[in-house]
N, CA, C and O atoms as a GROMACS GRO file, in nm:
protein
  468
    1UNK      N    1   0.082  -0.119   0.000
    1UNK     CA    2   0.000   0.000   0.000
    1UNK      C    3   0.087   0.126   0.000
    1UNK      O    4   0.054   0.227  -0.061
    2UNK      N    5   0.202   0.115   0.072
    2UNK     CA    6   0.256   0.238   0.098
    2UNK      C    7   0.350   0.219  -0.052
    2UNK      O    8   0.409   0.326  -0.039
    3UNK      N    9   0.386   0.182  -0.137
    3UNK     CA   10   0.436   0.182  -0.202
    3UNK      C   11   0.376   0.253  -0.385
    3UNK      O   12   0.441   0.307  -0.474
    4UNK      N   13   0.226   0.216  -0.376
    4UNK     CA   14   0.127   0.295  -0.432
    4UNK      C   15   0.168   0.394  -0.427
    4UNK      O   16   0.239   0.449  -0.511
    5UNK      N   17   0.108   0.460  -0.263
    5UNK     CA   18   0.072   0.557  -0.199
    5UNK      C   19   0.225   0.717  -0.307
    5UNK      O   20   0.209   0.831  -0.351
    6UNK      N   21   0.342   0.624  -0.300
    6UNK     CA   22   0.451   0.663  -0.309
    6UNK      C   23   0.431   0.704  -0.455
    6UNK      O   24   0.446   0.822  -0.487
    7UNK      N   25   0.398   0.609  -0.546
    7UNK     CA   26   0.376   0.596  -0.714
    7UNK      C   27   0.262   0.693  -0.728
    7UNK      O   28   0.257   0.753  -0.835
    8UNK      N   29   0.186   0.714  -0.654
    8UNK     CA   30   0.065   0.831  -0.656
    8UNK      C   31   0.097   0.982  -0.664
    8UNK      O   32   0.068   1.061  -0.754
    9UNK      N   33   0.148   0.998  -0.576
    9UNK     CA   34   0.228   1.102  -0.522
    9UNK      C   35   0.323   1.129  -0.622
    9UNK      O   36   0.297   1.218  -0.702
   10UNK      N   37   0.433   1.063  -0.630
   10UNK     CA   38   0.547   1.114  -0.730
   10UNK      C   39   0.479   1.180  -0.868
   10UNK      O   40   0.520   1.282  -0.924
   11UNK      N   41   0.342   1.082  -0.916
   11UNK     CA   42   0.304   1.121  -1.044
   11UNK      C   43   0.237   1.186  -1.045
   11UNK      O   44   0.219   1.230  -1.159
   12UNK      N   45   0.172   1.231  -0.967
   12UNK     CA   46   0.079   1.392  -0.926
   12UNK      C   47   0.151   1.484  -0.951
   12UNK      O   48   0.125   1.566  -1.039
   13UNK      N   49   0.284   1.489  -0.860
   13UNK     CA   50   0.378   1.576  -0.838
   13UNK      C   51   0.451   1.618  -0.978
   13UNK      O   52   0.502   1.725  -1.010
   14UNK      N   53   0.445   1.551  -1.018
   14UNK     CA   54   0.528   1.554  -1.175
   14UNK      C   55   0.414   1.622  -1.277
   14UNK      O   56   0.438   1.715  -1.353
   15UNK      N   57   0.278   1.551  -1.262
   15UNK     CA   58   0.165   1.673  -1.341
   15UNK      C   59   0.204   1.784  -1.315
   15UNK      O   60   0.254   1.847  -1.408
   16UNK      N   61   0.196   1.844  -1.189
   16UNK     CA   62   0.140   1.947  -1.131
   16UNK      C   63   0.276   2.055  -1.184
   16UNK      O   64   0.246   2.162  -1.237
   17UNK      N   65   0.431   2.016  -1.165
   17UNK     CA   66   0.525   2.086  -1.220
   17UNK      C   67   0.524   2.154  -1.381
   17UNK      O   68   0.594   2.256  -1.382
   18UNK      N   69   0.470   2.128  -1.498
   18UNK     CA   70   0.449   2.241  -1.564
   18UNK      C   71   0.339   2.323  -1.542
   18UNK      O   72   0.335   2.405  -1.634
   19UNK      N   73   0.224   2.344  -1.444
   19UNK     CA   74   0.129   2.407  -1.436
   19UNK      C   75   0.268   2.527  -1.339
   19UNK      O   76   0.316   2.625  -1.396
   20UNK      N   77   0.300   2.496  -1.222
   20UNK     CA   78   0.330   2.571  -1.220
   20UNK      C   79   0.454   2.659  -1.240
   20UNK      O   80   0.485   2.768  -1.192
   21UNK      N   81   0.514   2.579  -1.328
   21UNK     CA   82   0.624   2.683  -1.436
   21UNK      C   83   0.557   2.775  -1.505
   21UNK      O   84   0.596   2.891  -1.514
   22UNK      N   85   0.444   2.729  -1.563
   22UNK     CA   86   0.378   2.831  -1.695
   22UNK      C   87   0.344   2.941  -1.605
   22UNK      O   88   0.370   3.057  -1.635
   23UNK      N   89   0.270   2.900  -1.464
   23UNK     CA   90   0.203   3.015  -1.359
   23UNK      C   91   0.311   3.056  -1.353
   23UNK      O   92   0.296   3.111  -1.462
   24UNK      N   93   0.428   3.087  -1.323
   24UNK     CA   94   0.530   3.163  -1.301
   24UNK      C   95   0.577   3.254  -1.376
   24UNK      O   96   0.600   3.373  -1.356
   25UNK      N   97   0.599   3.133  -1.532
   25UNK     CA   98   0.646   3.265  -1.645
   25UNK      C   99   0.499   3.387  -1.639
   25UNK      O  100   0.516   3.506  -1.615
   26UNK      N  101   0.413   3.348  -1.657
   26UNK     CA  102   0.295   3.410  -1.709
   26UNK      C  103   0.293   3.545  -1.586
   26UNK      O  104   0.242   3.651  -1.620
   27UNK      N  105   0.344   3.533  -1.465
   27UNK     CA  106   0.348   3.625  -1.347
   27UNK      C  107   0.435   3.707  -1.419
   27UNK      O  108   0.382   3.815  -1.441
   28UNK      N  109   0.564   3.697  -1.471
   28UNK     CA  110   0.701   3.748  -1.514
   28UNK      C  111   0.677   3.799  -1.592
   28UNK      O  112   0.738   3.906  -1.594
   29UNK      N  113   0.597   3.784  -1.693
   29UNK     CA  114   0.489   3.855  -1.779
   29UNK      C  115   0.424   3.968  -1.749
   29UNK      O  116   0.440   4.060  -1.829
   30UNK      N  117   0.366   3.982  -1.673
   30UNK     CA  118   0.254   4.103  -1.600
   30UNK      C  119   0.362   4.166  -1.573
   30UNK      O  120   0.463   4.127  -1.516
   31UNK      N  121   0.321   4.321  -1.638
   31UNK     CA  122   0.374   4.486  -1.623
   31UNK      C  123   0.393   4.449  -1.433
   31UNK      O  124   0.324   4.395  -1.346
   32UNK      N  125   0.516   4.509  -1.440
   32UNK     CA  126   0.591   4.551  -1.286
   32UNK      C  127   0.620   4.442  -1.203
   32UNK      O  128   0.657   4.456  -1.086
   33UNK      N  129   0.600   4.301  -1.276
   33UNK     CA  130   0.668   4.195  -1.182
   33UNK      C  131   0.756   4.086  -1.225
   33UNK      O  132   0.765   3.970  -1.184
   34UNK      N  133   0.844   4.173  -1.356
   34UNK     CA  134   0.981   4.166  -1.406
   34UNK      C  135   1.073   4.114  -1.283
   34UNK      O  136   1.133   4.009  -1.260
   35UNK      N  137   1.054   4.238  -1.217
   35UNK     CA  138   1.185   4.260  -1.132
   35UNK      C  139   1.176   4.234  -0.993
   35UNK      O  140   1.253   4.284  -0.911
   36UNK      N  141   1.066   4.144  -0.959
   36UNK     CA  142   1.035   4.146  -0.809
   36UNK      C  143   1.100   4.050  -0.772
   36UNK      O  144   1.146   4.043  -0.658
   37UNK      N  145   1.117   3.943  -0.878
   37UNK     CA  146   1.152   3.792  -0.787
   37UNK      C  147   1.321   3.870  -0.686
   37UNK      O  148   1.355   3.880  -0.569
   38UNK      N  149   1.364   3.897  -0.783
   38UNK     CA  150   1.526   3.948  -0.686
   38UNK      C  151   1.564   4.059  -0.698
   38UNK      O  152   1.661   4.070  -0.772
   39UNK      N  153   1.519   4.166  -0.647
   39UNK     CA  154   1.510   4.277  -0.662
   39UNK      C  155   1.660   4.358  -0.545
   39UNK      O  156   1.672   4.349  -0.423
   40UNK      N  157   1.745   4.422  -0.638
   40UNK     CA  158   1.858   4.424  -0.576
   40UNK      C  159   1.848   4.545  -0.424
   40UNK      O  160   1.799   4.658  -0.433
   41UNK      N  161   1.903   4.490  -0.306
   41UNK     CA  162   1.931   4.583  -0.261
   41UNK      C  163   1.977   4.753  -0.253
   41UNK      O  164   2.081   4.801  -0.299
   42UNK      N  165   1.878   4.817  -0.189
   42UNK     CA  166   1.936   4.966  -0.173
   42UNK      C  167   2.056   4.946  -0.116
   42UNK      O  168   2.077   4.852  -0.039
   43UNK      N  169   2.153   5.038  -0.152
   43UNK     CA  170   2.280   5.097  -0.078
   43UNK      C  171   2.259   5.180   0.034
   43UNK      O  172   2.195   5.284   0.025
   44UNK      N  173   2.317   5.133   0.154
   44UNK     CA  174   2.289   5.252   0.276
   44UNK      C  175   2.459   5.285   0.267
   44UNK      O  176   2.548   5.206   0.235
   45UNK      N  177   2.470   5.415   0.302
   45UNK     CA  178   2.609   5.463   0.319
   45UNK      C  179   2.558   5.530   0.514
   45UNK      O  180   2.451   5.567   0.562
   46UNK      N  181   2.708   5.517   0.575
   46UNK     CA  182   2.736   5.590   0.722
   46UNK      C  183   2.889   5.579   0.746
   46UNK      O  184   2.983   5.521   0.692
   47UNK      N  185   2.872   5.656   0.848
   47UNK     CA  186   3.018   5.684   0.924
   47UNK      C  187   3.044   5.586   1.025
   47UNK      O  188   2.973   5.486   1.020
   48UNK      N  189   3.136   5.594   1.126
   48UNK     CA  190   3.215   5.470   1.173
   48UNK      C  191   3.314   5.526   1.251
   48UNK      O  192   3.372   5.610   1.184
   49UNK      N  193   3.366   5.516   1.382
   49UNK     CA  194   3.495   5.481   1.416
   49UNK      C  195   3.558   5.370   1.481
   49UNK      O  196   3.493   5.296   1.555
   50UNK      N  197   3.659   5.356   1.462
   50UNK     CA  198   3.716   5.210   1.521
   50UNK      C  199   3.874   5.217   1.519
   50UNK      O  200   3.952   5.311   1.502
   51UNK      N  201   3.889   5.092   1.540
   51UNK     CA  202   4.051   5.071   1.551
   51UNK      C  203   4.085   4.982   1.511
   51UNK      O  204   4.063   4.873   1.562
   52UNK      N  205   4.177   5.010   1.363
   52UNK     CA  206   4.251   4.913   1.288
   52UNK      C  207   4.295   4.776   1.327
   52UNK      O  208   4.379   4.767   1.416
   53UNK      N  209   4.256   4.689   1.283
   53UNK     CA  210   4.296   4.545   1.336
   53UNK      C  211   4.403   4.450   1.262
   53UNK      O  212   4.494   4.375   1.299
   54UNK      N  213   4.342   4.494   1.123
   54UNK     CA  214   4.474   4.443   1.004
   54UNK      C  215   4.442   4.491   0.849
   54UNK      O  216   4.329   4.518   0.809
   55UNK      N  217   4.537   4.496   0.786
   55UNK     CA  218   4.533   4.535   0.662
   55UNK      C  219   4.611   4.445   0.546
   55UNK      O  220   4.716   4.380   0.549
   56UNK      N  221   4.534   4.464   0.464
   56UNK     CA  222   4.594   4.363   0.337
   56UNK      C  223   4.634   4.433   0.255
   56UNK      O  224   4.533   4.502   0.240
   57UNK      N  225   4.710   4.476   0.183
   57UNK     CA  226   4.736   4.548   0.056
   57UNK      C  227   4.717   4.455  -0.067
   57UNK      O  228   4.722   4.497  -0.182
   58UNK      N  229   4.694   4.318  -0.033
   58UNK     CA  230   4.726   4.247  -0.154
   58UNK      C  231   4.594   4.248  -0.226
   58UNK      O  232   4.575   4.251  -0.348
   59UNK      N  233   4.484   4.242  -0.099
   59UNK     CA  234   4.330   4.195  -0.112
   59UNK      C  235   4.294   4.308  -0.123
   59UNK      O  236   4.180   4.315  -0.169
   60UNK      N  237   4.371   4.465  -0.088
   60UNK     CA  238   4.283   4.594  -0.105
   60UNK      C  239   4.136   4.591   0.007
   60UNK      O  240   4.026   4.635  -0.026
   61UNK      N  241   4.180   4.512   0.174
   61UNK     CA  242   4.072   4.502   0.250
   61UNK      C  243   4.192   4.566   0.402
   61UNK      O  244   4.312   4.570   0.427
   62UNK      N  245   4.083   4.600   0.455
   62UNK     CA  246   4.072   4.685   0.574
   62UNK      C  247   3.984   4.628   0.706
   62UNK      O  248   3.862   4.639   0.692
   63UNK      N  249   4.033   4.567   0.832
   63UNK     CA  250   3.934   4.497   0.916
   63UNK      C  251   3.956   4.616   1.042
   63UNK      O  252   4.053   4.671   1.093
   64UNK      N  253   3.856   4.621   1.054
   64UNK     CA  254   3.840   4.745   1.163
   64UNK      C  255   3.692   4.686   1.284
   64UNK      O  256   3.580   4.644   1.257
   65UNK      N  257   3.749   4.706   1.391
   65UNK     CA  258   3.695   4.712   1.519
   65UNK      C  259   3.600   4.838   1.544
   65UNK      O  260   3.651   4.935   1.599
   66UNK      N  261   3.497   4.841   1.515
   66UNK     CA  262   3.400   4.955   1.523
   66UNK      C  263   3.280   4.984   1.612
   66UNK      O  264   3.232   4.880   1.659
   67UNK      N  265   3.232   5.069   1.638
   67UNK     CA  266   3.115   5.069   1.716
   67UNK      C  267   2.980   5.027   1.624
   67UNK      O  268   2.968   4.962   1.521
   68UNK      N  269   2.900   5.083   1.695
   68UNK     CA  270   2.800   5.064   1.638
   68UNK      C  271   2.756   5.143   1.478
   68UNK      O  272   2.812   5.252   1.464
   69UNK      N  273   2.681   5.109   1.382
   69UNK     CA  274   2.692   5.248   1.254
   69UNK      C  275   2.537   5.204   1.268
   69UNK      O  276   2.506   5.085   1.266
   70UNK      N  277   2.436   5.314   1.282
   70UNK     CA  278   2.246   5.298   1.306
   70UNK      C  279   2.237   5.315   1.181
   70UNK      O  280   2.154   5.243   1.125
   71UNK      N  281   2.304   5.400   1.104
   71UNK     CA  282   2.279   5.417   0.949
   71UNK      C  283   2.214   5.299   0.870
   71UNK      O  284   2.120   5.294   0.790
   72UNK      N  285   2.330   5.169   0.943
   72UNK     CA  286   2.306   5.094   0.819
   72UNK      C  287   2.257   4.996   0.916
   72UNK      O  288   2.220   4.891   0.863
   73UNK      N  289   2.247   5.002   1.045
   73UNK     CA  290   2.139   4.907   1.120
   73UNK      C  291   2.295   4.778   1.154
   73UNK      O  292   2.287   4.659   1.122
   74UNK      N  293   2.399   4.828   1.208
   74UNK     CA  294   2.511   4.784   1.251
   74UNK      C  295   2.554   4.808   1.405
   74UNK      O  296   2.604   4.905   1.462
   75UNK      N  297   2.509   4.670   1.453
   75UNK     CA  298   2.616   4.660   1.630
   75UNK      C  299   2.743   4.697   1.588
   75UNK      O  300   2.800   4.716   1.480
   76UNK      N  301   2.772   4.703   1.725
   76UNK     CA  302   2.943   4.677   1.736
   76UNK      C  303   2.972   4.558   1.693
   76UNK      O  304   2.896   4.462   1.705
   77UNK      N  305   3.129   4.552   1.617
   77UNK     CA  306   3.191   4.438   1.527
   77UNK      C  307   3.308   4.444   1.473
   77UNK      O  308   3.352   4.543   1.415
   78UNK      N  309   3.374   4.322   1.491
   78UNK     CA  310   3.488   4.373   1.387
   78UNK      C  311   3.448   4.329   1.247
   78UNK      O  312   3.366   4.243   1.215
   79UNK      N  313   3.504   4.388   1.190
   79UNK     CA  314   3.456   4.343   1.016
   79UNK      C  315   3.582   4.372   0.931
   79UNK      O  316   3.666   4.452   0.975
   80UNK      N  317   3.598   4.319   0.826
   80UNK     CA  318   3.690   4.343   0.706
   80UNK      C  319   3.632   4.366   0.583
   80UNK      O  320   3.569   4.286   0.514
   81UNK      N  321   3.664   4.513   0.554
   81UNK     CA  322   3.596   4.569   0.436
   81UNK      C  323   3.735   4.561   0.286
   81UNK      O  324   3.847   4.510   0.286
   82UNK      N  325   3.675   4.619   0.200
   82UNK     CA  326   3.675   4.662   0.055
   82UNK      C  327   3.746   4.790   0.088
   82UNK      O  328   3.701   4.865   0.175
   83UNK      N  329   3.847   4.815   0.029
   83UNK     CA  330   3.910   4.936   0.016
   83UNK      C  331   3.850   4.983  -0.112
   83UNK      O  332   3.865   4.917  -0.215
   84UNK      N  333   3.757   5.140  -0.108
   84UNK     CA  334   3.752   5.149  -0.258
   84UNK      C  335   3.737   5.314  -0.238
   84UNK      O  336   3.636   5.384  -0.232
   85UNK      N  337   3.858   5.343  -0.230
   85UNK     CA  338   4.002   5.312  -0.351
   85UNK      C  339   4.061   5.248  -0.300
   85UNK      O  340   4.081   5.306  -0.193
   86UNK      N  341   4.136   5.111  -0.298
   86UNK     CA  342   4.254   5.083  -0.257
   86UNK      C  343   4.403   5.190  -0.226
   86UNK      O  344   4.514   5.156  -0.186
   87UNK      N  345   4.366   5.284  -0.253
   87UNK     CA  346   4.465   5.395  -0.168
   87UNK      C  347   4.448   5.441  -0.071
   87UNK      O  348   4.530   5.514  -0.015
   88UNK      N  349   4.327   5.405  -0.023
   88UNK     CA  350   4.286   5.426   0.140
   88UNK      C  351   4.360   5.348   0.194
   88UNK      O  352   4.336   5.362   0.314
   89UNK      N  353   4.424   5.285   0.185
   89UNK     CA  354   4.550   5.181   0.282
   89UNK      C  355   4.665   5.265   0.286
   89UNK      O  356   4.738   5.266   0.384
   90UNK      N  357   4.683   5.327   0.197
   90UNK     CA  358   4.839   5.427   0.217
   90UNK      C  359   4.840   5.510   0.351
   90UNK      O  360   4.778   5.614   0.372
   91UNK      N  361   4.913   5.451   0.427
   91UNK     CA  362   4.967   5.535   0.557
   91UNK      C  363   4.894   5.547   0.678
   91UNK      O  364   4.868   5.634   0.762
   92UNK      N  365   4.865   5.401   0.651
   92UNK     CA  366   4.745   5.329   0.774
   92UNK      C  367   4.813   5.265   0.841
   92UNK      O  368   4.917   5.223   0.792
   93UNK      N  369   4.782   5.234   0.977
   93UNK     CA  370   4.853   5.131   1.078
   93UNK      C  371   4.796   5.029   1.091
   93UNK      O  372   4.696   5.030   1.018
   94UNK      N  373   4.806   4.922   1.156
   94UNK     CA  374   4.761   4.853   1.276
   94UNK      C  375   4.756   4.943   1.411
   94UNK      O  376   4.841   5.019   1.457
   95UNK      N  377   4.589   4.897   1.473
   95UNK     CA  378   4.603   4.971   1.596
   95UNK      C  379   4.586   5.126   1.608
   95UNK      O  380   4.611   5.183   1.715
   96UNK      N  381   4.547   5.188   1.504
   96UNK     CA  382   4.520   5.322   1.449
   96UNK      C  383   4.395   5.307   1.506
   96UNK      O  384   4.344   5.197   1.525
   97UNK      N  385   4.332   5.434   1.539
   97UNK     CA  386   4.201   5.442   1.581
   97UNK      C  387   4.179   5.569   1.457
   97UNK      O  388   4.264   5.651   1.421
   98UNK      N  389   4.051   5.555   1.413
   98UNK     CA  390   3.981   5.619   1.257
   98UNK      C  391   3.837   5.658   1.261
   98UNK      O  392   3.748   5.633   1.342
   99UNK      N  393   3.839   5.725   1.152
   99UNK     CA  394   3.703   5.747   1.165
   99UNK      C  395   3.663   5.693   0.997
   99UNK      O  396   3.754   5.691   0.914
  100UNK      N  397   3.554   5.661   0.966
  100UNK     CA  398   3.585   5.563   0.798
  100UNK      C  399   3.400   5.632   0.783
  100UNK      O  400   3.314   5.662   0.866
  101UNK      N  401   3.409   5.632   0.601
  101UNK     CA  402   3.255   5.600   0.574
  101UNK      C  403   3.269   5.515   0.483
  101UNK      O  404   3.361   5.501   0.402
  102UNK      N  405   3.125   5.429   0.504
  102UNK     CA  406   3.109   5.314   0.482
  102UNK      C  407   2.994   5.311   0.366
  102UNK      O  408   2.902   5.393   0.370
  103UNK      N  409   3.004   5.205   0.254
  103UNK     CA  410   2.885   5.190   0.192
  103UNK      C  411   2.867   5.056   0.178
  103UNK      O  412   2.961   4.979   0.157
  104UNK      N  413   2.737   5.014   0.190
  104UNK     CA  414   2.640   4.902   0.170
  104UNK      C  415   2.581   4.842   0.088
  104UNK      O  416   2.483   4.915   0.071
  105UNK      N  417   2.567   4.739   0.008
  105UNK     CA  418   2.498   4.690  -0.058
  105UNK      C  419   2.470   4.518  -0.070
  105UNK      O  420   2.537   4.448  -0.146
  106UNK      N  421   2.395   4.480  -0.010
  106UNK     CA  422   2.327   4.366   0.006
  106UNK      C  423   2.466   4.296   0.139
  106UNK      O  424   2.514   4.383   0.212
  107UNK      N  425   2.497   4.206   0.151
  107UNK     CA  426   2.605   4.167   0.238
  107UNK      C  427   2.772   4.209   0.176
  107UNK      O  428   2.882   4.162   0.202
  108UNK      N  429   2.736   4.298   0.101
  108UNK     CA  430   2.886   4.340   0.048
  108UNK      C  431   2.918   4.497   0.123
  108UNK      O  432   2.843   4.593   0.109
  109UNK      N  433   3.030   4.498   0.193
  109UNK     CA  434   3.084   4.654   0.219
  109UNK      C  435   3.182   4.676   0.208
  109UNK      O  436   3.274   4.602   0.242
  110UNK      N  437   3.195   4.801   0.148
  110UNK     CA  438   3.350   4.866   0.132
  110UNK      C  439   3.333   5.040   0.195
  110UNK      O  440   3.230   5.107   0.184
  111UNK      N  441   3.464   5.085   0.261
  111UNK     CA  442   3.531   5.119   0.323
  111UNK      C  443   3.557   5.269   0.208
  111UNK      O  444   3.639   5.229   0.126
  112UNK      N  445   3.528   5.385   0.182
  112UNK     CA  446   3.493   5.456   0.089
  112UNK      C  447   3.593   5.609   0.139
  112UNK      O  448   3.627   5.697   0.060
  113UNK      N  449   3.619   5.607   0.266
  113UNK     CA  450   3.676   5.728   0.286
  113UNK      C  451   3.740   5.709   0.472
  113UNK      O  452   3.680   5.664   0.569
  114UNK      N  453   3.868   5.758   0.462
  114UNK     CA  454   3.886   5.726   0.621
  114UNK      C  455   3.955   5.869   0.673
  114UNK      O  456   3.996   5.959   0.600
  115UNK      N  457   3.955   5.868   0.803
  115UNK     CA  458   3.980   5.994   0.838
  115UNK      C  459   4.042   5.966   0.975
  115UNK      O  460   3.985   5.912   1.070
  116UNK      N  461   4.200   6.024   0.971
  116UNK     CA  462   4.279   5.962   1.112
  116UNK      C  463   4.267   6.060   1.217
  116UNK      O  464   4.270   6.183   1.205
  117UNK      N  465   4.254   5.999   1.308
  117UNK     CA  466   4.229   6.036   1.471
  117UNK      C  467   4.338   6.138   1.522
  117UNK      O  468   4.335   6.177   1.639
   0.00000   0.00000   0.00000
């Protein structure tokens, strides 16, 4: 019985998969819901201070010990950002305390402007 039960099921399941592919394209279709399925994150940009923890020149990344940033809805953390420009590393320490602004976009951040203490 349970083995039916199993052969029932699988072949239902297998109808039912182009109904709802076509329901899907046909959604993707309708004016203004192009772009909903993954619709890219806004960018939040904020300020920051912290204290240098390490630097890469090779990776063009920056890990900094920071407080909190409300801007972008950020506890305290250390994190390792995106140098962008990668000339924001010129004449940085370890152990430097900074002040940095930051920009956001989806789980990606880079490190946009720094300003020494």
């Amino acid at each position: 019985m349970r083995t039916y039960l199993t052969v029932i099921l699988a072949l239902g399941g297998l109808g039912a998969t182009p109904v709802i592919a076509q329901t899907m394209s046909d959604m993707k279709a309708m004016p203004g819901m192009a772009g909903m399925a993954h619709p890219a994150p806004a960018a939040k940009t904020g300020q920051g201070t912290g204290v240098i923890t390490a630097i890469d020149t090779k990776a063009d990344t920056l890990t900094i010990r920071h407080g909190a940033i409300p801007s972008v809805n950020w506890p305290a953390m250390t994190m390792t950002f995106k140098a962008s420009p990668p000339t924001l590393l010129h004449g940085l320490s370890v152990g430097q305390t900074i002040g940095f602004d930051v920009r956001t976009q989806g789980m990606a951040a880079e490190v946009t402007a720094v300003r020494t203490k």
